[in-house]
Each structure stands twice: as C-alpha cells, then as structure tokens.
C-alpha positions, -999 to 999 in steps of 0.1 A, spaced: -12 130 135 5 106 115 28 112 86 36 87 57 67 85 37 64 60 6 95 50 -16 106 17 -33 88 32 -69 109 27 -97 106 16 -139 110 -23 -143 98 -47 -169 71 -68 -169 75 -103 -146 97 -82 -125 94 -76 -87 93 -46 -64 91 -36 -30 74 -10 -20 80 9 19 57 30 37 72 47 69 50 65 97 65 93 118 44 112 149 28 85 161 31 48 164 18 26 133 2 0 152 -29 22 161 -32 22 126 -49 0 100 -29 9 69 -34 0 34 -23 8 -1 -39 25 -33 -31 33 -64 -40 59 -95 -29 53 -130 -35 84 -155 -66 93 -164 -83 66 -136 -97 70 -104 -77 57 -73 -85 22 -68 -82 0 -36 -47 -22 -37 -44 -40 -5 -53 -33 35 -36 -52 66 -52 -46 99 -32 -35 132 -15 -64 143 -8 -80 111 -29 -111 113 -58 -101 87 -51 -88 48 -71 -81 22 -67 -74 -14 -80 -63 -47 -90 -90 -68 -65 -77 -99 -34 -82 -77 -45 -112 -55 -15 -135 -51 9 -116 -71 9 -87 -37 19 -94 -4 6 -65 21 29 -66 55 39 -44 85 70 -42 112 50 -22 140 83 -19 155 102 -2 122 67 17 120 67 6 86 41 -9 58 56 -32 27 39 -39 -5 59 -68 -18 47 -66 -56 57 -99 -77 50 -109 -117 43 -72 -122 23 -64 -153 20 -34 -174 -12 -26 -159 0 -25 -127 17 10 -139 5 35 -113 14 61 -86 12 41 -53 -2 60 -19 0 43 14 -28 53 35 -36 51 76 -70 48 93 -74 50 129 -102 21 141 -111 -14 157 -76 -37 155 -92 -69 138 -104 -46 106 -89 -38 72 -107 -14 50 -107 -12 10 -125 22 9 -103 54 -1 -128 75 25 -121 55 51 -88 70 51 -75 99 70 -40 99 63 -22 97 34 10 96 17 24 114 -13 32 84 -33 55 63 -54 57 59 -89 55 25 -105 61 18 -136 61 -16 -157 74 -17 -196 59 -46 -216 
C-alpha cells in the first residue's frame, strides 16, 4: 500500500505561481497512475490533472488547461503540479491521488482512485 505526502500549498495572489509535490512511500510510484484533485468549500472534489506511469501521457481539466503542468520523477517517487497564472478560483484544498492499472492510462475519475493523500491548501487573493 502506498502512502501520499502533499505539500507546496500556500496563500499567493492572483497571477502568481506554485508548485505543488506529491511524495509516495511503501511502494514504488511508477506502478502508479497518479493524478491530482481538488475541493474548494462547499464544492464537490473535482478532477485537476492525471499523468500515466511513465510520464508520456497527461491529461487535464478543461479550467486549468495550459496554466497546470502535471509531472513525475519515478526515481524521487514523486508527483508535481506546476500551477502558473493562478486565479482566485483556483482556491482549493489539493489531494494527490494513486491508482494501480494499465501503464499507457490516465484517469479523471475520483473512484478510480484508491489511494489518496491528505492534501494541501491553496489559496489565491484577488
């Protein structure tokens, strides 16, 4: 069983950039296909973004297409979510999540998730 470690959250202003890290103890990450969601008060969790084993295939929500860059080190058995031009709607807590499955997939489905995290908070002032 794997365990997830998320940090990186923090209060910026909007246009700002964070990082966010996702680190994986008690097994390796690369079995995994990882991927990130968030939940803002009073909201359901919603799908962020989902790499696939190896790296080579992303996918992402359609609100943060090209301002989020989902990426993994298999080797530091760890996940990023680089999150650029942030916006005050992008305030949320931020869970990385790990599904064990075929190499080539990504998934944007919470239930497809086994694993998760205990999250980070984001927070972006107008």
């Amino acid at each position: 069983q794997v365990q997830l470690v998320e940090s990186g959250g923090g209060l910026v202003q909007a246009g700002d950039s964070l990082r966010l890290s996702c680190v994986a103890s008690g097994r390796a990450l690369i079995i995994y296909t990882m991927g990130w969601f968030r939940q803002a008060p009073g909201k359901e969790r919603e799908f962020v973004a989902s790499i696939n084993r190896n790296g080579e295939r992303t996918y992402y929500a359609d609100s943060v297409k090209g301002r989020f860059t989902i990426s993994r080190d298999n080797a530091k058995n760890t996940v990023y979510l680089q999150m650029n031009t942030l916006k005050p709607e992008d305030t949320a807590f931020y869970y990385c999540a790990a599904k064990l499955g075929d190499s080539y997939r990504v998934s944007w489905y919470s239930y497809d998730y086994a694993y998760w995290g205990q999250g980070t908070q984001v927070t972006v002032s107008s």
